[in-house]
N, C-alpha and C positions, 0 to 999 in steps of 0.2 A: 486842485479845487473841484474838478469835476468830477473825481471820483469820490470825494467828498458827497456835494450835494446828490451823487445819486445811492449811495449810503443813507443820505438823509431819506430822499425820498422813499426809497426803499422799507427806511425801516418806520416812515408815516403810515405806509399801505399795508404794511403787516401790522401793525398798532389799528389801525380801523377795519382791518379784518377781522382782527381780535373780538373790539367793541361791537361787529356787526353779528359775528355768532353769538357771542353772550348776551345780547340783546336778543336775537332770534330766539334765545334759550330760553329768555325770560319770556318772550311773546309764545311761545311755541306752548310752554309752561301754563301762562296765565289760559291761554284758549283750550290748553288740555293736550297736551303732548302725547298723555297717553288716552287722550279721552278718542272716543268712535267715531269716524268722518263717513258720510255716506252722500254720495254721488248717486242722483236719483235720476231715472227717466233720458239718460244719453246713448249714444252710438258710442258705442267701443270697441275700438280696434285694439287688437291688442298687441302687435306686434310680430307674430308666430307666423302670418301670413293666411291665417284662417278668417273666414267671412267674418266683416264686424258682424255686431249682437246688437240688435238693436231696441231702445227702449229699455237700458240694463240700467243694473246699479252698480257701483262700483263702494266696497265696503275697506275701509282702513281703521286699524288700529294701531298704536305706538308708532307712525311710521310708515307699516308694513300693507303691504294689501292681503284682506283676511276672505274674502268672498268676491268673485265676478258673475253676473248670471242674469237672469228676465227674473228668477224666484228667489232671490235675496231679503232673507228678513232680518230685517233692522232692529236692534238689539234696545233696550229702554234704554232711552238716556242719550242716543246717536245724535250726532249734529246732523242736521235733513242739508243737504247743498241739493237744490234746485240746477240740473244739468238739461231740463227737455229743449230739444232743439240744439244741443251741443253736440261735437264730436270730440270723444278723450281719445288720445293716442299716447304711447309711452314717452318720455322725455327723450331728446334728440339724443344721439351720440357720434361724434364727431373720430373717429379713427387716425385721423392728422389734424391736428391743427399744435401751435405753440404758445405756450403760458410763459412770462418772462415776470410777472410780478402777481403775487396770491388774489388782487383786486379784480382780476380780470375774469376771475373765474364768476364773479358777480353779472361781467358783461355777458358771458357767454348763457347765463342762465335766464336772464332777460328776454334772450328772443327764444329762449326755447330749448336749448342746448344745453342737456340736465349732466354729462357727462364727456369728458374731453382726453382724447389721450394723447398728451404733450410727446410730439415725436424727437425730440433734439432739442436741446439748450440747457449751457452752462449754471442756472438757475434750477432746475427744476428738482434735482435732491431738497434743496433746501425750501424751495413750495411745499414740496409734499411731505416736507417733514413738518412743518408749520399747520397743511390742515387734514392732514390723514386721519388722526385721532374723532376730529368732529365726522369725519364721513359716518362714522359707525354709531352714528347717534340720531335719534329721532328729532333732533336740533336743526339738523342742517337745512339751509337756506340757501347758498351755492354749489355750484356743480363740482360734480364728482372729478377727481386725476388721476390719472393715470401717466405713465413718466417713460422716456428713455434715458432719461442725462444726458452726460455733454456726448454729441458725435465720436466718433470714432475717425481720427486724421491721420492717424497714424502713418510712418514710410516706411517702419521697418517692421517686418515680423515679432521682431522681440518687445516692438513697443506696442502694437497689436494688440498682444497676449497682457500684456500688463493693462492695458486701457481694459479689457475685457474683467480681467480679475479687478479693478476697482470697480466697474457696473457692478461685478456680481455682487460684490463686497457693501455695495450700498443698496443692493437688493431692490434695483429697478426694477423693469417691466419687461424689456426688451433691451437689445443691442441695437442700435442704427448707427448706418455709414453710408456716405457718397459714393456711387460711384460713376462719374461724370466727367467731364472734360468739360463743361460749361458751352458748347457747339460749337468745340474746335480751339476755344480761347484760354482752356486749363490743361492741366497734369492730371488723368484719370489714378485712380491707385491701383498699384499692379495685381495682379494675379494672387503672389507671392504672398503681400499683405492684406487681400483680404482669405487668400485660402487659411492664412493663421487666426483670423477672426473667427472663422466659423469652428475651425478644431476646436477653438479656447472655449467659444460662447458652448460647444455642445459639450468639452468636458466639467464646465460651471452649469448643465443644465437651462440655457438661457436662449430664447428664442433671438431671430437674427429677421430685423427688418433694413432694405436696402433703397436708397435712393437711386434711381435707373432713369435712363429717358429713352434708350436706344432697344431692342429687339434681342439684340446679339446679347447686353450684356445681363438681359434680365435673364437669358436660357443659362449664361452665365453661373449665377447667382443661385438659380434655381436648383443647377447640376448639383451643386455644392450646398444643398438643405433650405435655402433661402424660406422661410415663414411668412414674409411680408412681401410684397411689390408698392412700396410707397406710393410709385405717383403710377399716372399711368406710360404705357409703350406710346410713344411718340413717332418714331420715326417711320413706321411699316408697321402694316396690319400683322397682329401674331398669328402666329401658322399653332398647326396642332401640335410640335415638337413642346412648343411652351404651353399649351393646352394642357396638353397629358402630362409635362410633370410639374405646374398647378396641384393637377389634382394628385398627383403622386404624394408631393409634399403638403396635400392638404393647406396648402396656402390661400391665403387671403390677398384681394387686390383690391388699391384703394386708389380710384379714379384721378383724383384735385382737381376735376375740370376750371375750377376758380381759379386756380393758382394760375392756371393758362390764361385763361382771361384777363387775369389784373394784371398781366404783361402788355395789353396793348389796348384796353378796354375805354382808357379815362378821355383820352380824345375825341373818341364819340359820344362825349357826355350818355351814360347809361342811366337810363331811365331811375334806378336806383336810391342815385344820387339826391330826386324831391321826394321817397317815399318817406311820406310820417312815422313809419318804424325803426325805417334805417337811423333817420335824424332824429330818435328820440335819446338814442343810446350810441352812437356812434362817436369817438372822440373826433374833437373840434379841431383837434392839431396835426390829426392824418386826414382829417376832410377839407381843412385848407390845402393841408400837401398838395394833392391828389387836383388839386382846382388850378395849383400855378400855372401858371403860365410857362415857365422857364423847365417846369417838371413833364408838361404835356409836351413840350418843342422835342426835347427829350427821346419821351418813347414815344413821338412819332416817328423817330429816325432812328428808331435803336431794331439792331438785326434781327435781337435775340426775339423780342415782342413778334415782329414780325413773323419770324418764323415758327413760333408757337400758335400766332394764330390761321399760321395755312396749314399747320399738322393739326389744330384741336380737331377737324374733320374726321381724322385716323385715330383720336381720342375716343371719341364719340363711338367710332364703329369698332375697337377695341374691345371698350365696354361691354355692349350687348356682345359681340361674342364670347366674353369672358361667362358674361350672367348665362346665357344660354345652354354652355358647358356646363352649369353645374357648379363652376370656380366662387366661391365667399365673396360677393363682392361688400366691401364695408366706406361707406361714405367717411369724405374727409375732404380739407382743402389749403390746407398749406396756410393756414390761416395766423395770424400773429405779426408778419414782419407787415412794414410799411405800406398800404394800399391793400391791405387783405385783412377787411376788416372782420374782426373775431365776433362770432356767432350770427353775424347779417350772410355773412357769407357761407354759411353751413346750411343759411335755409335755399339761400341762392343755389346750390351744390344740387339739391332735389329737384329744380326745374332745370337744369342741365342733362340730368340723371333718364327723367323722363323723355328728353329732347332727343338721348340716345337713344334711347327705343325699350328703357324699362318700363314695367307699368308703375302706376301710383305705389300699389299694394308691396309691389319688388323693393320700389325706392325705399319705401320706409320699413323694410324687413333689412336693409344694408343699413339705416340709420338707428336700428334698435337693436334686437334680436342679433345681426350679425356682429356689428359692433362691438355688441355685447362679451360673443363668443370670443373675438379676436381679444379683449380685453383679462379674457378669463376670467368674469364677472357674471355669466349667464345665469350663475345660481341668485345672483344678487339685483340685479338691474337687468334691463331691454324690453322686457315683457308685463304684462301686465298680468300677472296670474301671484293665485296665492302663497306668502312668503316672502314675497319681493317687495324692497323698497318700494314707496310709492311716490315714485317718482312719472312724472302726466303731463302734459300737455290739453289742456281744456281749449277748445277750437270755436270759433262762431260758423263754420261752414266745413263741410266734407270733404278732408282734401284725395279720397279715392274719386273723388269726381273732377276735382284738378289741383295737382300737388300742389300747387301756389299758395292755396288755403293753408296750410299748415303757418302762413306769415299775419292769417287772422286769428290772434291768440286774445281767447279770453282770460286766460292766468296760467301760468306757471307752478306746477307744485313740484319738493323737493323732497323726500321722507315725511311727505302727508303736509307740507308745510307749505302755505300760497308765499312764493320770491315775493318780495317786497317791492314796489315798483316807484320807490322813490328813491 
């Protein structure tokens, strides 16, 4: 029966995902989908890491952005959008986070977060086969996906190799695997099985992102081609062994400092928990969780919270040295399961980021631009220059004067398209 109704519900939220793009299509339509949008008189950042422009206009057509500049001439016929006193930044992009049902990608577009790349779960073939299609359209009103499918659990070599050839075969994004012990309380996966992940995924052509918490096993990982570093080194600061071959393999590394956090964070009641943002869009039935009483007794006493929050320190100073070296760093936060709420928490991730010792400007070139890269989207999304979706962030305040601002949004655009905010 319960696999039933979650069949049912399932297939509610794809039925009004449905109803909500062809709606979008028709609003997108009736306002001029392919008519001229011009963002007059704001600060624009653009994501690339170059000074904002200030007093610019931001020009869009079908979608796409066609001019950025101070001497932007506005074509007859342009929609005029009043921006003076705005700051546009490119739409967020989230490098971890998880989609378990196509509805969600509505939430994460709400606060901000124009593009998500769903790192693991049994769902997410079939998300992306549901709205892939719309991305490539001047229609779209939720956030962009990006997929790994299901984990990689594999024990034996030979099922390794098989898990890998069904990724390639449904033409994901990435490979990801665990490899963890849970701190001390699991079965790491050996050697043996993932040294067969990586042969498979590089003779399918398929980049290989890793779940790590430890030092040893990210060098590990790295030996052996490793693309990604999921979360961050937890255990001991990285030494330069793992520095240099970062950069050898051109890897990218994506913090979670959130993920850390909502291991032991809800007992101290987080400030969070009364903002009008968070509660505008936040589901009702993980913000009750998150309040029990019997949930908090909980991870007050649980090891693992604990010990995550005496390592976030070595999180923290992980980070800037990873950014320092030169290494990709791409924001993300483990966002999806229970207590890690999707797209509140991504904006939370950049006042973490800065905490570490990035600047503003750093943060949001991991949350666009780098993103981007690691998505293998850079021609398409991160930046705001001409050709690229227009996908933006309109702001009531600076957030290169303190990242926090980036959570005062005055709308959300999608392929030229203001999210809908009902």
């Amino acid at each position: 029966m319960k696999d039933h109704w979650q069949r049912r519900i399932g297939s509610t939220a794809v039925l009004l995902l449905t109803v909500a793009v062809a709606s979008s299509t028709s609003a997108a339509t009736d306002d001029g989908a392919g008519s001229v949008k011009a963002f007059v008189g704001a600060r624009i950042i653009d994501g690339t890491g170059k000074p904002a422009i200030e007093k610019a206009t931001l020009l869009l057509r079908n979608g796409r952005i066609e001019a950025v500049g101070t001497s932007v001439k506005l074509p007859a016929g342009a929609q005029r959008i009043d921006a003076s006193g705005k700051t546009i930044i490119p739409g967020l992009i989230s490098g971890h986070s998880h989609v378990s049902d196509a509805s969600q990608l509505a939430t994460y577009a709400h606060y901000g977060v124009t593009a998500i790349f769903s790192l693991g779960g049994d769902k997410e073939i079939e998300i992306r086969d549901q709205v892939r299609a719309a991305e490539q359209t001047p229609a779209l009103t939720h956030s962009r996906l990006f997929i790994a499918g299901p984990v990689v659990v594999s024990r034996t070599p030979e099922d390794a190799r098989k898990a890998v050839d069904d990724l390639a075969a449904a033409n994901t994004d990435i490979v990801k695997f665990r490899l963890d012990d849970n701190l001390g309380a699991g079965r790491k996966m050996s050697p043996e099985v993932y040294s067969a992940i990586f042969e498979e995924a590089r003779k399918k052509g398929m980049r290989v992102a890793v779940h790590v918490v430890y030092l040893a096993d990210a060098k590990a990982v790295l030996r052996l081609g490793a693309d990604y570093i999921a979360h961050s080194v937890r255990d001991s600061d990285i030494d330069d062994e793992a520095i240099a071959l970062l950069k050898k393999n051109n890897a990218f590394y994506c913090p979670t400092l959130m993920r850390e956090v909502s291991t032991f964070i809800y007992p101290e009641r987080p400030a969070f928990l009364s903002d009008p943002l968070f509660l505008k869009w936040a589901d009702p039935r993980d913000l009750a969780r998150v309040q029990d009483a019997a949930f908090l007794d909980r991870m007050r006493n649980d090891r693992g919270g604990q010990w995550y929050k005496e390592h976030l320190p070595v999180a923290l100073r992980n980070l800037k040295k990873v950014s320092d070296a030169g290494v990709p760093v791409v924001m993300g936060t483990d966002s999806g399961p229970a207590g890690r709420f999707q797209g509140y928490f991504e904006q939370m991730e950049l006042e973490y980021m800065t905490q570490a010792g990035l600047t503003p400007m750093q943060t949001l070139a991991a949350a666009t631009s780098s993103a981007a890269k690691f998505a293998h989207a850079a021609d398409r999304i991160g930046t705001l220059e001409p050709g690229k979706w227009a996908d933006l962030l309109v702001l009531d305040a600076n957030p290169l004067d303190d990242i926090r601002n980036t959570r005062k949004i005055d709308s959300v655009w999608i392929a030229g398209n203001r999210v809908p905010v009902n």
